[in-house]
N, C-alpha and C positions, 0 to 999 in steps of 0.2 A: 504494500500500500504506500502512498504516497504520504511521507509527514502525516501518518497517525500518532497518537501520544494513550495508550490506552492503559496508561498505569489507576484507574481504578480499581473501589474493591467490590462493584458488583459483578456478579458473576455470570456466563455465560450458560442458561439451564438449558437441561434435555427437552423439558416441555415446557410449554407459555401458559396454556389456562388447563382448572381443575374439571372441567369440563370432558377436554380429549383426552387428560391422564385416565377418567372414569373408562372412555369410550374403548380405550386401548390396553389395558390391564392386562389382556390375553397374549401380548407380546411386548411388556415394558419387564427388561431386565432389572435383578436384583436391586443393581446399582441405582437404577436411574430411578428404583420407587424410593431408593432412602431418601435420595438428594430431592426429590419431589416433597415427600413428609418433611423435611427439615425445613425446608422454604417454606412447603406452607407454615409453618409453625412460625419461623424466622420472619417473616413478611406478612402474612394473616391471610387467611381468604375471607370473601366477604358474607359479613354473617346477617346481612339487612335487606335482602335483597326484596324486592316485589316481587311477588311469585301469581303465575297465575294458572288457569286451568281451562279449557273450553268443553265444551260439553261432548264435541266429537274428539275426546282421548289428546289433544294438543296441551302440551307443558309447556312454558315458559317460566323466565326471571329474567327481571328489568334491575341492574345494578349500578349502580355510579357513584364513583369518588372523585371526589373535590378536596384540592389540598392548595397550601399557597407557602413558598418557603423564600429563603433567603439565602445567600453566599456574601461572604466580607474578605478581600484579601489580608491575608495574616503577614506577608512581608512586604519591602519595599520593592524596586526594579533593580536589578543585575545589573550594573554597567558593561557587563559584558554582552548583553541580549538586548541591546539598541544602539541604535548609531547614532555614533555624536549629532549628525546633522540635524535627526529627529527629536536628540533630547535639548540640543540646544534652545531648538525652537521653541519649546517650555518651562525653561530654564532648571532641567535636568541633564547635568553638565558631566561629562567625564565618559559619553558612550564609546566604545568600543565595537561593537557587530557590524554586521557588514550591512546592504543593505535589505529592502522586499520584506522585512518584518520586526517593526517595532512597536507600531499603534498596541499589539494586545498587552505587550507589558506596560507601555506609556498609560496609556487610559485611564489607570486604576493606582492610585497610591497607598500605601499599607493604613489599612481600615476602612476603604472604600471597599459598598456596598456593588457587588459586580453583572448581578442578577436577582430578580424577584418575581420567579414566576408564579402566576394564579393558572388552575389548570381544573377542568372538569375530564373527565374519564367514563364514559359510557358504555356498557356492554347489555346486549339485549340476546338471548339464546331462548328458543325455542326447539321442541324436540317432540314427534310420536315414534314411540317402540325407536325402530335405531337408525329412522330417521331426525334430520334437524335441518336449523340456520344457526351462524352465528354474526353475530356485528357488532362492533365497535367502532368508537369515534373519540376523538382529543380534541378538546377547545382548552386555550390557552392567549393570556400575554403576561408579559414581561413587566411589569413599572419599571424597574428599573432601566430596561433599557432602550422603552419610549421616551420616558419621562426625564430621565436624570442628566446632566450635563455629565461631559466625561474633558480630559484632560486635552488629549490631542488631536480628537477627531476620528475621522476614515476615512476613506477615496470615496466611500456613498457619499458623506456630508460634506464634501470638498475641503477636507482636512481642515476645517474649522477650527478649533482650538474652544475648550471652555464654552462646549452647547452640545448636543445633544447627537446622536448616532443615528443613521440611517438603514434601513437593511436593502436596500436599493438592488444590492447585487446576491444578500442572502439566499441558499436554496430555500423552496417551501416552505419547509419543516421547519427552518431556522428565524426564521420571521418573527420580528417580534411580539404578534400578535396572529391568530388563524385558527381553523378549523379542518380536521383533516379525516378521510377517511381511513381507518387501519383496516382491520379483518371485517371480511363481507366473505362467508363461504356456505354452502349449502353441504351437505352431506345423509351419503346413507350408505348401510353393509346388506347385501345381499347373498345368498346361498349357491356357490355352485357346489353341487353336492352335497360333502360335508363342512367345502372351506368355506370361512364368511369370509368374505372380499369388503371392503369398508373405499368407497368413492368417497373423494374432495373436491369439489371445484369452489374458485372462486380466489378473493384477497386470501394469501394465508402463507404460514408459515411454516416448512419442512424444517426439521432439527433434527441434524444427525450426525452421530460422533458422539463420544464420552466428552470433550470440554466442561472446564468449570470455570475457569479465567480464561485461558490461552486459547484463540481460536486456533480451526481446524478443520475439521471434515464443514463446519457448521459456517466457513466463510460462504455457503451457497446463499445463503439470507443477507441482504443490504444491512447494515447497521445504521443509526441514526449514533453517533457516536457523539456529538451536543448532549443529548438526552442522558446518557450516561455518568454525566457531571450535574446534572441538576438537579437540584434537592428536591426532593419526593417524587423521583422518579422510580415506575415501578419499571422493574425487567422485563416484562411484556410491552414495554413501549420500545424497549430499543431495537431488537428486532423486528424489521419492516417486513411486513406482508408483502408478498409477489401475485400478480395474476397465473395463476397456475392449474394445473388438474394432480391429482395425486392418488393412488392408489396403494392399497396394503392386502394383500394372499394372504389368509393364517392356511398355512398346508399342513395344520396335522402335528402333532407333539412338541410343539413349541417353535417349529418353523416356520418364517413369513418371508415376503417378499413383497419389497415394497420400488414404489416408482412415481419421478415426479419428469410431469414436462411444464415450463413456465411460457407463457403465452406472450408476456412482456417482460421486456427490462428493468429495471429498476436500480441506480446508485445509490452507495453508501451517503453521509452525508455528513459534513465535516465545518467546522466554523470555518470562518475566513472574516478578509479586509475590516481589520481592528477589533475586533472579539477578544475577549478575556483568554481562549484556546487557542486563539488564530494562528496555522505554523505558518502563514504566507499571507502578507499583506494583499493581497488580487483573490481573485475569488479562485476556486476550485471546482469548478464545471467546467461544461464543453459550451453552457451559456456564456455571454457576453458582459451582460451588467454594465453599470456605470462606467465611465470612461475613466477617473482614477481609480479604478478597482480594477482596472484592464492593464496595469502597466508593469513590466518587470523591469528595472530600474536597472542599468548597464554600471552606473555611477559605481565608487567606495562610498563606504557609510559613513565618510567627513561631509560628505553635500545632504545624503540624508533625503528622503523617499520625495517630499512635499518640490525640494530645489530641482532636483532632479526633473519631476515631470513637468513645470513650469520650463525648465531646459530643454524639453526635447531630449532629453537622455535618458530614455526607455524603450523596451520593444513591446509595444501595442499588442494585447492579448485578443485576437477573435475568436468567434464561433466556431468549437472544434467540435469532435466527432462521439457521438452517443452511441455505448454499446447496442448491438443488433437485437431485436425481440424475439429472435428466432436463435437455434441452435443454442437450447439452454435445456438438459435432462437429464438423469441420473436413473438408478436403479439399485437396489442394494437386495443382501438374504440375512438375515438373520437365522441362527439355530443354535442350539441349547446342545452345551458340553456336559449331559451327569453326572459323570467320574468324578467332576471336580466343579457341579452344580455353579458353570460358567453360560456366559451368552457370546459368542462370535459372531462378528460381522463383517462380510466385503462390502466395499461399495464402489460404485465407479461413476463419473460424473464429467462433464463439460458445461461449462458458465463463460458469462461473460464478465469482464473486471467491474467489480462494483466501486475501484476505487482508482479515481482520474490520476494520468501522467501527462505531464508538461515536454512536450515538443515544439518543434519550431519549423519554420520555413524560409527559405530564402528572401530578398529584396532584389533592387536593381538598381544601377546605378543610370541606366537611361543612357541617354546620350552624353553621360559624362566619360571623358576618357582615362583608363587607365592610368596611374598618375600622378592625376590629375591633384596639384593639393586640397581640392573640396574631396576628397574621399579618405576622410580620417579613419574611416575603418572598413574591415572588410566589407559588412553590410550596411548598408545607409540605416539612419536611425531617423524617426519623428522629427528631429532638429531640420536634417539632411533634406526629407521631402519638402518642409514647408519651404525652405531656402532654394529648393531648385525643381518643383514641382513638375514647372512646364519645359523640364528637359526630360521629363518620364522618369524622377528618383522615385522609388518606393523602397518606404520602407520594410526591412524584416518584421517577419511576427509571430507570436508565440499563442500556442493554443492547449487546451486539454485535450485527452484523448482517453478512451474505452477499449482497451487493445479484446478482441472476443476469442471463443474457442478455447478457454484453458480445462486444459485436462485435469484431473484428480481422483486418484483412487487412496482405497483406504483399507485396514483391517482395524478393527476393533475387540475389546476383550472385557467382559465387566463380568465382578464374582464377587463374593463374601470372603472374607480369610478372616479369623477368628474375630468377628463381630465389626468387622471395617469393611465399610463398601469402597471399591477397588475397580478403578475403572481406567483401561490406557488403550491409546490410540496412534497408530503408524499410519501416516500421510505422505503422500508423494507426487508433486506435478511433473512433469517431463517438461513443460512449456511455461512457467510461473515467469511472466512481465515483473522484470526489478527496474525500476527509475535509476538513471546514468545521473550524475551529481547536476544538481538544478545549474549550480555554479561554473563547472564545467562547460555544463551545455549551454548556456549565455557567453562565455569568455568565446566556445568556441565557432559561435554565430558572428561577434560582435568585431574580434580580433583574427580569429583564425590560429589561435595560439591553445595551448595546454592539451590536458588528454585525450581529448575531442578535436584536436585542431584540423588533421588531415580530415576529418569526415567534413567540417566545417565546409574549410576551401575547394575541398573535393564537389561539394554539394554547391556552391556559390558558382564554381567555374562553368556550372549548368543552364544557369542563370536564375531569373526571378521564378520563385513558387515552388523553390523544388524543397521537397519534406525530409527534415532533419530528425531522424528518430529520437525520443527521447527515452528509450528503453532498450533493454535485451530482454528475450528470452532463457533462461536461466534454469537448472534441474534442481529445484527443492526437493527435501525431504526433511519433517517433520514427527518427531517420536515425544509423545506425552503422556502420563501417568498420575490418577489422581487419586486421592483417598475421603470419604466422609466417618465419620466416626460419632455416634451418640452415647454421651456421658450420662450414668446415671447424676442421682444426688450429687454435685462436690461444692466444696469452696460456698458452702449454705446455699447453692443453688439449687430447684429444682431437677433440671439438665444443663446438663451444656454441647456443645457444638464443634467439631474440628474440622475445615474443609483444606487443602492442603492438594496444590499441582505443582508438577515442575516438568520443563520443557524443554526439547534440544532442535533444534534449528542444523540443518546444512545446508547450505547453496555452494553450486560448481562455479564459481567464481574463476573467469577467465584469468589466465597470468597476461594478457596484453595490456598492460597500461589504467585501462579504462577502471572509474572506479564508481562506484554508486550507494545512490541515495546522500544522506546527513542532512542535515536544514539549511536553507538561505542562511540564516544570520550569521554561519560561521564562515561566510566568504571562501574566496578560493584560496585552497590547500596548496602547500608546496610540491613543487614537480618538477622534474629534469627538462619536459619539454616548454617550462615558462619563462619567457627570456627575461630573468635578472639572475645576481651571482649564484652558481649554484642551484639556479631551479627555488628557490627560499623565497618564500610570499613574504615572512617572516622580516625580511631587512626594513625596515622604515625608510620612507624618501625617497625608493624605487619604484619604478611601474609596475604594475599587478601587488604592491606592497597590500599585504591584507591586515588591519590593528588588530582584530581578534587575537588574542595569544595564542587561543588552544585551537583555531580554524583554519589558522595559517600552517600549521602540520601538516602531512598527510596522514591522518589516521580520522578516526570517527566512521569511515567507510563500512560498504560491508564486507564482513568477513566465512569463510568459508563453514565456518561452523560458529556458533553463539548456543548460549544457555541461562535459565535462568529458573527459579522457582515463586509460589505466592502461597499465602496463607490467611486462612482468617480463622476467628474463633469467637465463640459466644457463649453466653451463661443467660438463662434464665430466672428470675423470680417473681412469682407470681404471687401477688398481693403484698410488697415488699412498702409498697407506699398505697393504701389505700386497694383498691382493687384495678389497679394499674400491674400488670407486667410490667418489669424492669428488665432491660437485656442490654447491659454492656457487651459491646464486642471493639476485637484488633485484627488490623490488617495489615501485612510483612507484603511488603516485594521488594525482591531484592535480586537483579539481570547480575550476575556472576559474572558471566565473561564475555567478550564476541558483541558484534552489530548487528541485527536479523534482516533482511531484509524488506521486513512489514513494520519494522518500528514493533514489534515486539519486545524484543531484547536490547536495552540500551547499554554498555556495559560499564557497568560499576554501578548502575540507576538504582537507589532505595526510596523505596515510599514507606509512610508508616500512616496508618490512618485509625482514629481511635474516635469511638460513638458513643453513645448510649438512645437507648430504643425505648420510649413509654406507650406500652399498649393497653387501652382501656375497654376489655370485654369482646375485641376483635371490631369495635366501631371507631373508637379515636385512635389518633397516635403520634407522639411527636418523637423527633427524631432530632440528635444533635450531633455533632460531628467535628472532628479536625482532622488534615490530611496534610504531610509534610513531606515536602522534597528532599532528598540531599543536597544540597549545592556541589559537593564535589564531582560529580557528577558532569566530566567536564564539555559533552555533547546532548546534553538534556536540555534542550530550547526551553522548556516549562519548567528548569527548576527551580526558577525562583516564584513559583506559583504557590503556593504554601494558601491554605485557605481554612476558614468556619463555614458551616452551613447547619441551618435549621429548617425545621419542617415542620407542617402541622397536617394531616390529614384527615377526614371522618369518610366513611362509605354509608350509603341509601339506600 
């Protein structure tokens, strides 16, 4: 994936509502019923529901929760994760980063309020014998981030300074205020013979694979990866429903076989242009958006994002390329091991990328000749067209892209070993798109210089329009293993809770040069092919000089193998304050070694994140939280994101 940061501690479940765990029992392994019962317990199901009944044998329940929370950052901003250019402009003085992403830590200074969402959650299910519907729906806004003024702006609000945010270039979902449709599926199981066959169609969600943090088999579902940071968000939100058909065979003694084909595409969906999470100041679609939300900044981060585009020194983001709605299905078998009272599964799969890569394409110089001194770089930039239009300059430009067709198979393994549910999974694409360094790939548009250079000039000598890849194709392989564990009585608890993954990452990582992924803000790394002394970004006062300390390296890339594990734990007590549930819990991650090349694995990354949960009767609940970065952590774009967050809930 493209600059994800998914060091949260909710978790990635087997199943989304208590509904289809009921529906499917006859083929939900050991594992996935513990981690089901814990959740529910952990997070509540809802005990208010409107129930109804029709005279011709139709059941239904009409549900909805409403909750409205808060986030406050708990640190100030890194001088290392903004550019001077940008902080000066605020008089936030001493930046360091490079440039294309400052506004999300500008915006917000330690004890500002960063989000406040209000949020209603509807779910209507009706059902006769093993037929049904289900649907769901989200309204939601933000005060905080209609309302409130913020520090420096965004390319929506034309970097304003000291008023208020735009979501001008926002996906959907991220908007600061809306209504969305999630799951709309109809369903029923029928008899061939003895097997019941169980049909899906409609919005919904396929989950498959053991995950519990680490994705996996279960990247076939888009994430809303926003939602995942916002307080009272439940885990049935983040997972985005697909237009799909799906099908599940029980063949007989705990065999099935299941299959989905998706009708439509659907992307993941990721903050962008000045957001509290934002890895990239421009947006991250293959839409378009506002015109300072469209620019990727050529500059060092002494001129700083706002100078820059007023300069003409950027490359204009267009309209790039939306994965295909076709060619997206899977099939998998499930069967039951006795001997050793296990469940195995294959599965095999092709999808389209749910999460965009940044490419580029050539300009032209027009009738300018070789030369000539108006062609300061290799490809004309915004500055260049306006200055010599009508000799035919165009500028280069940079776009998102949906690369399709990626392959995935998988085995699966879940059991009990002496009272611990035990779940692990071995993944593997043959064809897994990894983003080439954002960095790189602009030097070598711009310049014709670094690890990218020869594809650069190579592709320019073409002329205008010709497409700059901004990815390989790449052989992942993925090996994960996770544990759930329920505690009886301890530590005056009623129960308690152990959830606990860890993960190993490979990618075939070419030995040519080329290297990928790490964030904009750590500018371009040092290289033998970068003409200053020694290939060193690192020398101050030279060309291509990068001030980042830890950016101007070459390391943070990705590396052929990474690892890392997570953990969470909770305690229970019930009627400790009144007839409120009280459930303290802690959450460990800590990326061991290696760069993943999904932003999985950051290495040396720790987070610690510590709550406490008040449940009153399965109706109310508040929720309070701290979540803390490492700073050492010296390619963690978000680690100086340290935050509080409360929540209040009730369901209807």
């Amino acid at each position: 994936m493209s600059n994800i940061d998914r060091s949260e501690s909710t978790p990635v479940l087997p199943r989304r509502d208590g509904m289809f765990l009921e529906k499917t029992t006859w083929r939900t392994s050991p594992a996935h019923a513990a981690v089901a019962a814990v959740f529910a317990l952990a997070y509540g199901l809802p005990a208010h529901a409107f129930e109804f009944q029709t005279e011709n044998g139709w059941q239904g329940s009409f549900n909805n929760t409403i909750s409205v929370g808060a986030s406050w950052r708990a640190e100030g901003p890194n001088r290392k994760l903004f550019s001077a250019g940008d902080g000066n402009r605020i008089g936030e003085l001493g930046g360091l980063g490079g440039s294309n992403t400052s506004s999300g830590t500008l915006n917000w200074d330690k004890g500002d309020r960063f989000t406040t969402p209000f949020k209603l959650l509807s779910e209507l299910s009706i059902k006769k014998g093993d037929m049904g519907a289900f649907l769901r729906v989200k309204a939601w806004y933000d005060q905080a981030l209609n309302d409130e003024d913020v520090r420096a702006g965004n390319g929506d609000n034309g970097h304003k300074a000291n008023s208020k945010l735009s979501d001008a270039s926002q996906p959907r979902l991220n908007k600061f205020d809306g209504i969305e449709l999630f799951d709309a599926y109809v369903y029923n199981t029928f008899q061939l013979g003895d097997n019941p066959l169980q049909i899906r169609a409609g919005r919904q969600v396929v989950n498959w694979g053991e995950s519990l943090f680490i994705q996996g088999l279960n990247q076939l579902n888009p994430l809303d990866v926003p939602a995942l940071r916002r307080p009272g968000t439940e885990v049935k939100e983040a997972m985005l429903p697909v237009w799909s058909l799906y099908g599940n065979l029980g063949l007989g003694n705990g065999v099935s076989v299941e299959g989905f084909y998706q009708i439509k595409w659907e992307p993941a969906v990721f903050d962008t242009c000045g957001l509290y999470w934002s890895p990239v100041e421009w947006g991250m679609s293959a839409a378009t958006g506002s015109a300072r939300c469209r620019q990727v900044v050529t500059s060092a981060g002494l001129v700083g994002n706002v100078a820059a585009y007023n300069g003409g020194l950027f490359i204009p983001q267009v309209k790039g390329r939306e994965g295909n709605d076709s060619g997206q299905y899977g099939v998998a078998l499930r069967f039951p091991i006795k001997a050793i009272d296990s469940e195995l599964g294959l599965f095999a799969m092709q999808i389209n990328s749910r999460a965009p890569f940044v490419s580029g394409r050539t300009g032209t110089w027009g009738a300018v000749p070789l030369g000539h001194p108006a062609r300061t770089t290799l490809n004309p930039l915004p500055a260049h067209q306006k200055a010599m239009a009508a000799l035919g300059v165009r500028s280069a430009v940079g776009f998102w892209e949906y690369p399709d067709a990626i392959r995935l198979y998988g085995i699966t393994l879940s059991t009990n070993v002496a009272g611990w549910s035990v779940g692990a999974e071995l993944s593997h694409s043959p064809n897994q798109p990894v983003q080439l360094n954002g960095n790189d790939l602009l030097y070598a548009i711009v310049t014709g210089r670094g690890p990218m250079g020869a594809t650069g000039r190579a592709a320019t000598a073409q002329g205008g329009g010709m497409h700059i890849s901004g990815y390989d194709r790449l052989r992942k392989t993925q090996l994960q293993a996770n544990t759930v564990k329920i505690f009886p009585a301890m530590l005056g608890a009623d129960q308690g809770a152990l959830f606990a993954e860890v993960g190993m990452q490979w990618n075939d990582v070419p030995s040519n040069g080329l290297r990928y992924s790490r964030a904009f803000i750590f500018g371009l790394g040092s290289d033998v092919t970068v003409p200053v002394p020694g290939g060193s970004t690192c020398l101050a006062g030279t060309p291509f000089s990068n001030p980042q300390p830890d950016g101007c390296k070459n390391d943070g890339y990705v590396d052929d193998f990474a690892w890392g594990y997570r953990l969470r734990a909770q305690l229970d007590y019930p009627g400790l304050i009144g007839s409120f549930t009280v459930s303290p819990n802690l959450f460990w991650q800590h990326d061991v070694s290696g760069f993943s090349s999904d932003y999985q694995f950051i290495e040396k990354r720790k987070v610690i994140g510590v709550g406490v949960k008040f449940d009153y009767q399965k109706k109310f609940t508040i929720d309070m939280g701290y979540t803390t970065f490492a700073n050492s952590t010296k390619y963690d774009p978000f680690r100086d994101r340290d935050y509080y967050s409360l929540s209040f809930s009730t369901t209807f």
